[in-house]
C-alpha positions in Angstrom: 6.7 14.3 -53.4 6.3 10.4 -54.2 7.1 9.4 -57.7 6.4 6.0 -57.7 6.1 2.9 -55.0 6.8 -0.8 -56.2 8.1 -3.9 -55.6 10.2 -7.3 -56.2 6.7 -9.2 -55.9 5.6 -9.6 -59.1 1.8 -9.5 -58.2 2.3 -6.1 -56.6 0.8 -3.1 -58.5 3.1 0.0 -58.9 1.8 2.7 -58.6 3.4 6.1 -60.3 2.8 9.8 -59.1 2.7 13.3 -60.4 2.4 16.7 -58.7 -0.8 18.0 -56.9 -3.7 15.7 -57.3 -3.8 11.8 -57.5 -6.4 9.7 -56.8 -5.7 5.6 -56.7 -9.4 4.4 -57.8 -10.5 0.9 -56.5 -13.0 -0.3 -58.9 -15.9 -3.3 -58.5 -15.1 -6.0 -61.2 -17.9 -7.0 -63.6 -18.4 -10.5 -61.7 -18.8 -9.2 -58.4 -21.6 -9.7 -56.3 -23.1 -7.1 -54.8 -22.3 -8.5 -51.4 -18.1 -8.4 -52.3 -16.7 -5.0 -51.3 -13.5 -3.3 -51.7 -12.3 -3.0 -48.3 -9.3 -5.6 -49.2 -8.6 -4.0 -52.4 -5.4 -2.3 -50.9 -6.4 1.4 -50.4 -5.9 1.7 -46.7 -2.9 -0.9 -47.0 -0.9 1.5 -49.6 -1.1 4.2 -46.4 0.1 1.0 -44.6 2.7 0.7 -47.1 3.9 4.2 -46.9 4.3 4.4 -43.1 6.6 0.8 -43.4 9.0 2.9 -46.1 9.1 6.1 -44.0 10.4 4.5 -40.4 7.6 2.8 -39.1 7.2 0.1 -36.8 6.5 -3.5 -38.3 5.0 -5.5 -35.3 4.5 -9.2 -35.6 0.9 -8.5 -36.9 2.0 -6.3 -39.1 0.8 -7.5 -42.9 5.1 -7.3 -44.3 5.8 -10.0 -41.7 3.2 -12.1 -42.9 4.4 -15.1 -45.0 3.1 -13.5 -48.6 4.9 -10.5 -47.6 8.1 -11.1 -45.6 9.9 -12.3 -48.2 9.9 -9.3 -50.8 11.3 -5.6 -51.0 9.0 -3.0 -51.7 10.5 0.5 -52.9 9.6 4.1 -52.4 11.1 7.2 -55.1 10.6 10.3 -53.3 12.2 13.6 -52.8 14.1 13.9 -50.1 16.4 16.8 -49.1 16.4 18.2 -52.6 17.3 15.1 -54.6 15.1 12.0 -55.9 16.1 9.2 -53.7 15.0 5.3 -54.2 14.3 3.7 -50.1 14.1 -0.3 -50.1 13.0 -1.9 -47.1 11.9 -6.1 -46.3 9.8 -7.2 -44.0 12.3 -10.4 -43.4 13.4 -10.5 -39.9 16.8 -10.2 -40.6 16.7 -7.1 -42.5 13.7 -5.3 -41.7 15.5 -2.9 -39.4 17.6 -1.9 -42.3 16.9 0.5 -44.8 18.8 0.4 -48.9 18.9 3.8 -50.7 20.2 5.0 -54.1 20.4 8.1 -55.1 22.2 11.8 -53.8 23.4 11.1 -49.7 26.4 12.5 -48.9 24.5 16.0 -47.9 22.8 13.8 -45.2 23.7 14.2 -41.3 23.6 10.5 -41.0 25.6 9.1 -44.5 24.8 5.4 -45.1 27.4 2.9 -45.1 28.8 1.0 -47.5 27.5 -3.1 -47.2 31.2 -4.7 -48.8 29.0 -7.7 -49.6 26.1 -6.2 -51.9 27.6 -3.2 -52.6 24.2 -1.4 -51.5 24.3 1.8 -49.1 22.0 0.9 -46.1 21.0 2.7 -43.2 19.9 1.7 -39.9 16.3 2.3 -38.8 16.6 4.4 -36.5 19.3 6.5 -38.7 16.7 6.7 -40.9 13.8 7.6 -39.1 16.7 10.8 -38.0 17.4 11.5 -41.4 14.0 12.3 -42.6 13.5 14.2 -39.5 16.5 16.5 -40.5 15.7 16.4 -44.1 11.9 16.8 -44.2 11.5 18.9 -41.1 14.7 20.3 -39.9 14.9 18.7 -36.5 18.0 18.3 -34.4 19.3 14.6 -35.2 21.0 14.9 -31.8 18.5 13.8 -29.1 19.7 16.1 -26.3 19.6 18.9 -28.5 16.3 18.1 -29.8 14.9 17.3 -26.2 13.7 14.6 -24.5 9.8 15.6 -25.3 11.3 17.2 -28.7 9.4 16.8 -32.1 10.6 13.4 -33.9 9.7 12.6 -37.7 7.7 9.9 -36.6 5.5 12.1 -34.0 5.1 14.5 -37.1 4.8 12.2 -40.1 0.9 10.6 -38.9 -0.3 14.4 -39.8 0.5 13.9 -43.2 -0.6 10.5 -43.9 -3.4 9.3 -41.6 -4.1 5.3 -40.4 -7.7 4.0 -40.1 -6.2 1.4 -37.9 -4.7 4.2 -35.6 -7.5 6.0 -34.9 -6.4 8.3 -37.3 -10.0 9.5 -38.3 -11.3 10.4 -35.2 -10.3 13.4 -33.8 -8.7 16.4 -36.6 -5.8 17.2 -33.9 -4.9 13.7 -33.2 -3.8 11.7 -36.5 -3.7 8.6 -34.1 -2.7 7.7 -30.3 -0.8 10.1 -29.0 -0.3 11.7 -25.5 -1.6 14.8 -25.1 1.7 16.6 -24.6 3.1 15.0 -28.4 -0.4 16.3 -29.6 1.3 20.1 -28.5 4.1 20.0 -29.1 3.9 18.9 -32.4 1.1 20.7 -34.0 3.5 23.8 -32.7 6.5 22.4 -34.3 3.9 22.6 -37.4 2.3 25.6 -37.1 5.7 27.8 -36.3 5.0 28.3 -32.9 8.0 27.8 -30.3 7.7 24.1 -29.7 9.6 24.3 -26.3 7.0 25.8 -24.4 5.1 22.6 -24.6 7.8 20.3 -24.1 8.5 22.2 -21.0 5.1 22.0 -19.8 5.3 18.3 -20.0 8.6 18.1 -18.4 6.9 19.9 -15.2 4.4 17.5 -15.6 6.9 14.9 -15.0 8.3 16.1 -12.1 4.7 16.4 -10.4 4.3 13.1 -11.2 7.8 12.2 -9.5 6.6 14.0 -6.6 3.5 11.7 -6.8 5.5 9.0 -6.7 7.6 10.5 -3.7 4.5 10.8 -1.6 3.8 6.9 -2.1 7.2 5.9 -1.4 7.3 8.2 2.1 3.6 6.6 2.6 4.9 3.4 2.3 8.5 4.0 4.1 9.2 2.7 8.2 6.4 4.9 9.1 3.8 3.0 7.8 0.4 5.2 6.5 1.5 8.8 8.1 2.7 11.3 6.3 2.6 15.1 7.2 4.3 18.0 6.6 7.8 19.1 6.9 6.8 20.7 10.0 5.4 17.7 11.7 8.0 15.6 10.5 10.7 18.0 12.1 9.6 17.9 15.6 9.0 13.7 15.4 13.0 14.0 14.4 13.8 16.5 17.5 11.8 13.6 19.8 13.6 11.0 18.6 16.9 12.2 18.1 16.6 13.3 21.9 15.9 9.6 22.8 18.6 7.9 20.9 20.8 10.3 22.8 19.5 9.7 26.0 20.6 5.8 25.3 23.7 7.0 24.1 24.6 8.3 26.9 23.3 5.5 29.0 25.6 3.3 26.8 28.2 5.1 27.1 28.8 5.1 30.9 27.3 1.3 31.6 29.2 -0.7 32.9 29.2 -4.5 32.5 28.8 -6.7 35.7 30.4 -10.0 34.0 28.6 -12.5 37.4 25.6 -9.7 38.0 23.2 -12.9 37.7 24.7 -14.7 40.1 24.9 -11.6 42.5 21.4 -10.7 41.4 20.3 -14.4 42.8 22.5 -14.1 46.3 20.8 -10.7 46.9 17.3 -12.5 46.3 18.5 -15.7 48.6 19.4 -13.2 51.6 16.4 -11.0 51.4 14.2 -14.0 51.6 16.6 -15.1 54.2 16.3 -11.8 56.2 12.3 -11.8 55.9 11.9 -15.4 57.0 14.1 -14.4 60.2 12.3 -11.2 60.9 9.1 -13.4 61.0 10.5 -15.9 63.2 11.8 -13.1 65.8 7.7 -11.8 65.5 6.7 -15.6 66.6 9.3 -15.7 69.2 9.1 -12.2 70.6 4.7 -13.0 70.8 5.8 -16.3 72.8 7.7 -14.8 75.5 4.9 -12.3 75.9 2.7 -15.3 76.3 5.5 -16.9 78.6 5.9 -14.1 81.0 2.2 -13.4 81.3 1.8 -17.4 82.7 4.9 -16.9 84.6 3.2 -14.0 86.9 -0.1 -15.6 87.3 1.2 -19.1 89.1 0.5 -19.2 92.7 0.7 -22.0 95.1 -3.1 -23.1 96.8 -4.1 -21.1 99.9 -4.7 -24.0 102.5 -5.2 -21.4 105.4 -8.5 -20.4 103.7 -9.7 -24.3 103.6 -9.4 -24.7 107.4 -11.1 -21.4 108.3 -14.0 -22.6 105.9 -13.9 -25.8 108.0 -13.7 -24.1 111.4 -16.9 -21.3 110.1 -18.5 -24.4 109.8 -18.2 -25.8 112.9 -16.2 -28.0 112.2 -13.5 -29.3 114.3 -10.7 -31.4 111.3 -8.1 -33.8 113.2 -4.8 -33.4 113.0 -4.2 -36.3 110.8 -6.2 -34.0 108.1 -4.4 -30.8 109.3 -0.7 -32.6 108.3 -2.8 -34.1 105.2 -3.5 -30.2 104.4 -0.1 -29.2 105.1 1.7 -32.0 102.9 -0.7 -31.1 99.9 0.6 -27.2 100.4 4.3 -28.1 99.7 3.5 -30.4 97.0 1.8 -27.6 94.9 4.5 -24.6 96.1 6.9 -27.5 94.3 4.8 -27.5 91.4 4.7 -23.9 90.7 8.4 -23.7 91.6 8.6 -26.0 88.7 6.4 -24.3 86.6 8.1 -21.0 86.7 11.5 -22.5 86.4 10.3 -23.8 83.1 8.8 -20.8 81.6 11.8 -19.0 82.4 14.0 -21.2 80.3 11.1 -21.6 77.8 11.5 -16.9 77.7 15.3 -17.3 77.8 15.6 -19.8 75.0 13.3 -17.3 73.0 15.6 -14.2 73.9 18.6 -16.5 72.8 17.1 -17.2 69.5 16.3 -13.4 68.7 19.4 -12.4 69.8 21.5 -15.2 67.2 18.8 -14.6 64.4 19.9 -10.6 65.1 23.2 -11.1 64.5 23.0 -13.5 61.7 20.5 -11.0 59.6 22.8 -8.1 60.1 25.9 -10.0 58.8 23.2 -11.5 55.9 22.3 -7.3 55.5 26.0 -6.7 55.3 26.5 -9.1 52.7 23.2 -7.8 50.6 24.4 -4.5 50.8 27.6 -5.1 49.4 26.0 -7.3 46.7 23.6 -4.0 45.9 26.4 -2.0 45.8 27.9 -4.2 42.9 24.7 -4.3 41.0 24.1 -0.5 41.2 27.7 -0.1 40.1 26.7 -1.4 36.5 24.6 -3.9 35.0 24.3 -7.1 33.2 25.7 -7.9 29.5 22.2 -8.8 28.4 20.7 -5.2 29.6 24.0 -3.8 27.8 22.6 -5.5 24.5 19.7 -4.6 24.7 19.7 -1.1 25.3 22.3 -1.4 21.9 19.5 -3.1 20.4 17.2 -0.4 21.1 19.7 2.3 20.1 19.7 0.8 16.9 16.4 1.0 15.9 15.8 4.5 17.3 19.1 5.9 15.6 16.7 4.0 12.1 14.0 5.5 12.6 15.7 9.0 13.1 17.7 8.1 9.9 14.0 7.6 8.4 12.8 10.5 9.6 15.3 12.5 8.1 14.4 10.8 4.9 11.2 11.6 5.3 11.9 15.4 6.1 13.8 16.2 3.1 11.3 14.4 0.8 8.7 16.4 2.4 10.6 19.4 2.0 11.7 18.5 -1.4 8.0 18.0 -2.1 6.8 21.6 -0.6 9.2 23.3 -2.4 8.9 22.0 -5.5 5.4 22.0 -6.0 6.2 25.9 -5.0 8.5 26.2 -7.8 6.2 24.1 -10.3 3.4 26.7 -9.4 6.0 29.5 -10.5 6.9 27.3 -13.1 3.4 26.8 -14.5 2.7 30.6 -14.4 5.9 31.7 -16.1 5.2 29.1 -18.8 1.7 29.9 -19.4 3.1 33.6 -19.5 5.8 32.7 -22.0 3.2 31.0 -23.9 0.9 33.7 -24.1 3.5 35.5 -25.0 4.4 33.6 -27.9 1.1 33.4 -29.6 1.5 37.3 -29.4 4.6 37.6 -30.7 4.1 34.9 -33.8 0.6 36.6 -34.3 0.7 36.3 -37.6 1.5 32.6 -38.0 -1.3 32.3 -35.4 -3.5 34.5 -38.0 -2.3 32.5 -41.0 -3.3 29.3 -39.6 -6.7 30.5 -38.5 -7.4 32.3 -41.8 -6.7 29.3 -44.1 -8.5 26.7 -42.0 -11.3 29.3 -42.3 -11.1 29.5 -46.2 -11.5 25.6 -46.0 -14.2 25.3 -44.5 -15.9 28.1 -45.9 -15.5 26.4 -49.3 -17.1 23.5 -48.3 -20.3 24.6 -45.8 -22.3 28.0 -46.4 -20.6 28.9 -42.2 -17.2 28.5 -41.8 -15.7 26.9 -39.2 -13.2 27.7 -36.7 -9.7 27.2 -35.2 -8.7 28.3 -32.3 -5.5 28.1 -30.5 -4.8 29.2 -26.7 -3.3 29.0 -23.9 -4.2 26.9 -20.9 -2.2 26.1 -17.6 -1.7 22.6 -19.1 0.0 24.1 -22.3 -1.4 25.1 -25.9 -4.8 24.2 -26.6 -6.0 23.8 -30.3 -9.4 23.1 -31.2 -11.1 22.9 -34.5 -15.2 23.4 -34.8 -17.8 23.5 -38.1 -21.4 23.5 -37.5 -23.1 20.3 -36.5 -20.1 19.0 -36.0 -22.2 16.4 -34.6 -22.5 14.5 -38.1 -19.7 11.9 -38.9 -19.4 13.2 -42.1 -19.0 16.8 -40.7 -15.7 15.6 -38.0 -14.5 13.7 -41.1 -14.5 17.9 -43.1 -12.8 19.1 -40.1 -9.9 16.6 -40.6 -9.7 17.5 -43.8 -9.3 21.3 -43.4 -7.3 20.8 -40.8 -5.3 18.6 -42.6 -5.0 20.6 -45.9 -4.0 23.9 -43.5 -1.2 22.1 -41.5 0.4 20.5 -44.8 -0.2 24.3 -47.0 1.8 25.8 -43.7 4.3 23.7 -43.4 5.1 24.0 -47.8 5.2 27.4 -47.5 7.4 27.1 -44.5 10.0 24.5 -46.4 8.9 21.6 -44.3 7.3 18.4 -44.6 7.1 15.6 -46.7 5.9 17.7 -49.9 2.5 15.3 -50.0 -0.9 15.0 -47.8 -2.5 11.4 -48.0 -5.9 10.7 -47.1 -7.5 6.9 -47.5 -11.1 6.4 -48.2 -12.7 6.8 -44.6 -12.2 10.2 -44.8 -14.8 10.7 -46.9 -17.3 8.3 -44.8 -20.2 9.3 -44.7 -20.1 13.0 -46.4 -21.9 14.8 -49.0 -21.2 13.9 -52.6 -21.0 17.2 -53.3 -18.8 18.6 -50.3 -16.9 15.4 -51.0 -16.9 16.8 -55.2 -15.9 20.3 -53.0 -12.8 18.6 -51.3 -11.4 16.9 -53.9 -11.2 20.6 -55.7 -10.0 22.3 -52.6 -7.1 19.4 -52.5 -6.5 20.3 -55.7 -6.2 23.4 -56.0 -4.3 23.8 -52.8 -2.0 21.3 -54.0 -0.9 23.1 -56.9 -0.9 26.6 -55.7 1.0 25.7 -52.7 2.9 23.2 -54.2 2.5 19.6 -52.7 0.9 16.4 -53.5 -2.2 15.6 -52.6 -2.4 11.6 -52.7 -6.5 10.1 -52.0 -7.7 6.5 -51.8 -11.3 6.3 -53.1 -13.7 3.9 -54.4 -14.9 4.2 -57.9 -18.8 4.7 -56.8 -17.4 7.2 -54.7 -16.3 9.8 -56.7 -18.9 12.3 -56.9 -20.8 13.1 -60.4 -21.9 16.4 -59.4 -20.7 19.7 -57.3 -17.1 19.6 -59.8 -16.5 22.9 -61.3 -17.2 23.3 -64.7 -13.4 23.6 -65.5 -12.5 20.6 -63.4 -12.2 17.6 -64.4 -11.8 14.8 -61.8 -10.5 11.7 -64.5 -7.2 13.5 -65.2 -5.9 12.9 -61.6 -7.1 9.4 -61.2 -4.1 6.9 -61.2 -3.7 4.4 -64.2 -3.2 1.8 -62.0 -6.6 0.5 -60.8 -7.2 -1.5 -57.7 -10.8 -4.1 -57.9 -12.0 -6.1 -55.4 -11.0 -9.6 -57.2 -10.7 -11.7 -53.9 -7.1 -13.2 -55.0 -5.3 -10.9 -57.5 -7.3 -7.4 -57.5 -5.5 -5.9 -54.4 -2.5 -3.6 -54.5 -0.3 -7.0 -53.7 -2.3 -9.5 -55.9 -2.1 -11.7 -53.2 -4.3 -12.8 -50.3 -2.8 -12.6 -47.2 -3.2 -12.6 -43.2 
């Protein structure tokens, strides 16, 4: 339990503590307007106040970094691990990470050390934050014991003291933002269930999401957008891992022609050469068929047939014409004599020409084939490279491809195993809430007592299993009304910090600020105020509650009850400048 809280500022109202019930009261000074409220008075900061001495996180806009604050100590008496201990902690930068403490230590898994210069024993935060864990709820102080989704003080220690500014008020199994797998495992750490089983469902829900992650990476990989199974991606491996040793193999017996440009040009030159000759031997071998067709048709003029035509005629020619007739005879004979002479050289020179152009395109044919013979013999250095070059990006993508197999056979068969997985844990789970069927009954029972005390139906807590995990919910009729969630938090409240007493856990004290009671009944609020009373002593813990002064009810108490005996002597008021629980304005 808490014993007091208090401070080096001297504005700062300390506040002292006894066993079961206490309620601080924030009260509306005489001079206050109607329109002043008590919203700055402090109530919600004093759960503000507890969190910073138990472990928790001071951001920048934290209120014990702001200027008022920074500066002072602020001190926390509590029992811890069987001894009243003293905790100092600063909001200064330099030491807000580090923790004083007086009292009983050396019992603690974490001792504090020694500080030569003040002569205090200080802790480290974190140390800290591990030692209460130990102390308060026996949990392992060595992080690979306890698990990497294992319990911590800090996952624990919202169920026992609830922030407005968390959320803290608006769901009875969530006491602020957590994940839903913190929200399991520790509500089973509290209830006495086996805490494991949830952790382990979490940690299978990290691996799914790692195989989430595996399928973007293969989706994004040298393939681009496909991605199939381990099937397809097998036989595009077999295709490719044929191709790259097809080039391989072509690599390995090529041989490197160091001129096979220059040979590769000759071999072109003589071809043309060979085809320009082939057409002139066609041009040639057409001319003397022309030639020898004019050579057969030349004839010399028939003069016989002139004179007969004349002598038909009646014509009788003198001599003179007959030795005209006769000279004109001999001059054409002379002229086809001519004639055929010359078209016989003209055939002959055309034969002569074939015949050299023969011979030179069979030497040039030699030569070619000799050159081919070179080039089919191997091939040139830039062919070499690039068939390298191609080897080298088919031997990637079969090296991708293989990635891509094994990550799609990794993914197959885990998401086999994390179906087995799944079932064996909801099993195991299952099996758990049957074998721990009485804390299962326990829990259920006192929430029911609760609520029964406070609505004429009682409401309900249930706790199962699901393939995500454990599943807790928590119901009361027309649990629509704000003020009807707000009784649910309560109860379940109130149950989780009466199971864990009786179990020899916890801090030994329940805090609930002022929204809780937002918007209920006066008289169920009258109702809770006994409940936490009442629980709080039979059980044994504190039961701490911020309240406004108009807020505490005049009617539903028990006769026997008597609300003023567990109010706190230190009164908070709405007094803009001095009446909050720092006396100072701040922020």
């Amino acid at each position: 339990m808490i014993h007091s809280v208090t401070s080096d500022l001297e504005t700062f109202k300390s506040l002292t503590f006894g066993p079961g019930l206490n309620i601080i009261l924030a009260e509306k000074s005489a001079e206050a307007t109607d329109r002043q409220t008590r919203n700055g008075a402090g109530k919600s900061s004093f759960v503000e106040l507890i969190h910073f001495l138990y472990g928790g996180n001071a951001d920048t806009d934290s209120i014990f970094r702001s200027d008022e604050l920074s500066p002072h100590t602020f001190t926390v008496q509590s029992d811890i691990g069987g001894h009243v201990v003293s905790v100092e902690r600063s909001g200064t930068k330099k030491v807000m990470s580090t923790i004083k403490v007086q009292g009983v230590t050396d019992h603690w898994p974490i001792e504090p050390d020694l500080d030569e210069k003040t002569g205090d024993l200080v802790l480290s935060l974190p140390n800290w934050r591990l030692n209460l864990g130990a102390l308060l709820f026996d949990l392992q102080t060595n992080e690979e014991a306890r698990g990497r989704f294992g319990p911590t003080f800090r996952s624990l220690f919202p169920y026992f003291a609830r922030k407005q500014g968390s959320g803290g008020f608006v769901e009875p199994t969530q006491p602020g933002k957590k994940q839903a797998w913190d929200q399991q495992v520790s509500i089973s750490y509290l209830l006495g269930l086996d805490a494991s089983i949830p952790q382990r469902f979490q940690e299978a829900r990290d691996r799914e999401k790692a195989m989430k992650e595996l399928r973007k990476a293969a989706k994004q990989g040298s393939l681009g957008d496909f991605y199939g199974t381990s099937a397809q991606f097998r036989t595009r491996l077999a295709v490719a891992q044929g191709k790259a040793t097809r080039l391989r193999e072509q690599i390995d017996s090529f041989n490197v022609v160091p001129e096979y440009a220059t040979f590769e040009a000759e071999a072109s030159k003589i071809t043309r050469a060979i085809s320009t000759m082939n057409n002139d031997n066609v041009i040639d071998r057409d001319l003397i068929l022309q030639l020898t067709t004019a050579l057969e048709s030349e004839e010399a003029p028939a003069v016989a047939n002139v004179e007969r035509l004349y002598s038909e005629a009646g014509v009788l020619l003198p001599n003179t014409v007959s030795k005209r007739f006769e000279e004109v005879a001999e001059f054409h004979e002379a002229i086809v004599r001519n004639r055929r002479s010359h078209l016989t050289g003209e055939i002959n020179a055309a034969k002569s020409r074939i015949t050299t152009r023969n011979a030179e395109r069979e030497a040039l044919d030699e030569r070619r084939q000799e050159i081919m013979g070179i080039l089919r013999s191997g091939g040139a250095l830039e062919h070499y490279t690039q068939l390298r070059e191609e080897l080298g990006r088919t031997e990637a993508e079969v090296e991708a491809l293989r990635q891509q197999l094994e990550i799609a056979e990794g993914i197959e068969s885990n998401k086999a195993q994390l179906d087995i997985e799944r079932a064996q844990l909801r099993q195991a789970l299952q099996s758990d809430l049957h074998e721990r069927d009485g804390t299962v009954r326990d829990a259920i029972l006192v929430f029911e007592d609760l609520s029964k005390a406070l609505y004429e139906e009682a409401g309900s807590l249930t706790i199962g299993a699901s393939e995500n995990g454990p599943t807790f919910d928590v119901s009361i009729e027309s649990q629509r009304s704000k003020g009807i969630n707000n009784m649910q938090i309560f109860c379940f409240d109130l149950m989780l910090a009466e199971l864990t007493t009786k179990r020899g856990i916890g801090p030994g004290f329940l805090i609930h600020d002022s929204h809780l009671f937002d918007g209920v009944d006066e008289r169920q609020v009258a109702k809770a105020l006994q409940l936490g009373a009442a629980h709080a002593e039979r059980v044994g813990f504190q039961y701490i509650v911020t309240m406004n002064s108009d807020a505490i009810p005049t009617d539903g108490f028990q006769d026997d009850f008597d609300v003023w005996q567990h109010v706190n002597s230190t009164r908070l008021n709405d007094e803009e400048e001095t009446g909050g629980l720092f006396g100072v304005r701040f922020g």
